[in-house]
N, C-alpha and C positions, 0 to 999 in steps of 0.2 A: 700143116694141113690147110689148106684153102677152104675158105667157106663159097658154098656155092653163091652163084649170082641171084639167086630168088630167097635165099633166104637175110640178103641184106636191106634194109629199113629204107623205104624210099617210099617218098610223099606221094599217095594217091591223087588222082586227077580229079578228084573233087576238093581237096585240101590247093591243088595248085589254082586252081579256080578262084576258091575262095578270097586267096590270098591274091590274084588277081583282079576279082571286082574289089575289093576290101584297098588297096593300092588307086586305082581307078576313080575311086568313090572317096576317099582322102585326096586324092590333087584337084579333081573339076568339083566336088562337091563342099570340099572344104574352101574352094577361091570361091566358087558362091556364095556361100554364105559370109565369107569374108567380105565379099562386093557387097552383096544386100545391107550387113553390118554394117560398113563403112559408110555407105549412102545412111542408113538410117539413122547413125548416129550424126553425121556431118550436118544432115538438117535439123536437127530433134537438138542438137547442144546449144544450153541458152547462155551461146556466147556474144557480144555485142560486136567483136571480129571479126569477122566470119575466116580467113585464113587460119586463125587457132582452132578453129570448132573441125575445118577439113585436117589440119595436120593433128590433131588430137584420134579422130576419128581413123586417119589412118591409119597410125600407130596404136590402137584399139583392132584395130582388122587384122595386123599382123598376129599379135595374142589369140585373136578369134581361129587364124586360121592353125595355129599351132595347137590351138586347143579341139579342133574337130579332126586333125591327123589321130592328135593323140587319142581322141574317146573312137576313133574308127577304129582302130587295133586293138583298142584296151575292151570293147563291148564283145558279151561273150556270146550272140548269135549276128547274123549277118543283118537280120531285121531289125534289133535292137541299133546297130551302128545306123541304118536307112533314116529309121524314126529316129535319131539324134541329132542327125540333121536338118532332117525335112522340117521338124516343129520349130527348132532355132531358126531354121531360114521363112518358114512361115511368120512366125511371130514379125519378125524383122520386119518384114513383108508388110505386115497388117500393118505396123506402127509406120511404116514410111507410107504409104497410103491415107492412113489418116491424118499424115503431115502435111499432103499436098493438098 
């Protein structure tokens, strides 16, 4: 017996949304704050180097940006994932400001 076509499980257009801003907001919002990260930390490390404090600082942004993929999927409203990012890239923000 066939199962009709409407009664098979298929993702509503607010969940395919979702998961479209949610995707979206992990690739530019998580390289933001990757960027802000790395700038702030490349100025902010009190290295007497300065090539270790950028190649540190890089390599710190990759971790950052892996880690705001991961908390954009893993946060369980779409606002919660916005505000995980916006206040780490804020912060970031402030503290390379008051570096310059």
């Amino acid at each position: 017996m066939k199962t009709p076509a409407r009664l098979i499980a298929s993702p509503s257009a607010w969940h395919r949304i979702n998961v479209g801003v949610r995707t979206g907001l992990a690739a530019f919002g998580g390289y933001g704050l990757a960027l802000l990260g790395a700038a702030a930390f490349a100025v902010g490390l009190p290295f007497d180097f300065r090539p270790d404090a950028v190649s540190l600082a890089i390599m710190l942004a990759f971790l950052l940006q892996l880690v705001a993929i991961i908390w954009v999927f893993a946060a369980a409203t779409l606002t919660r994932a916005v505000l995980g990012l916006a206040v780490p890239a804020a912060l970031f923000g402030l503290w390379l400001w008051l570096l310059k």
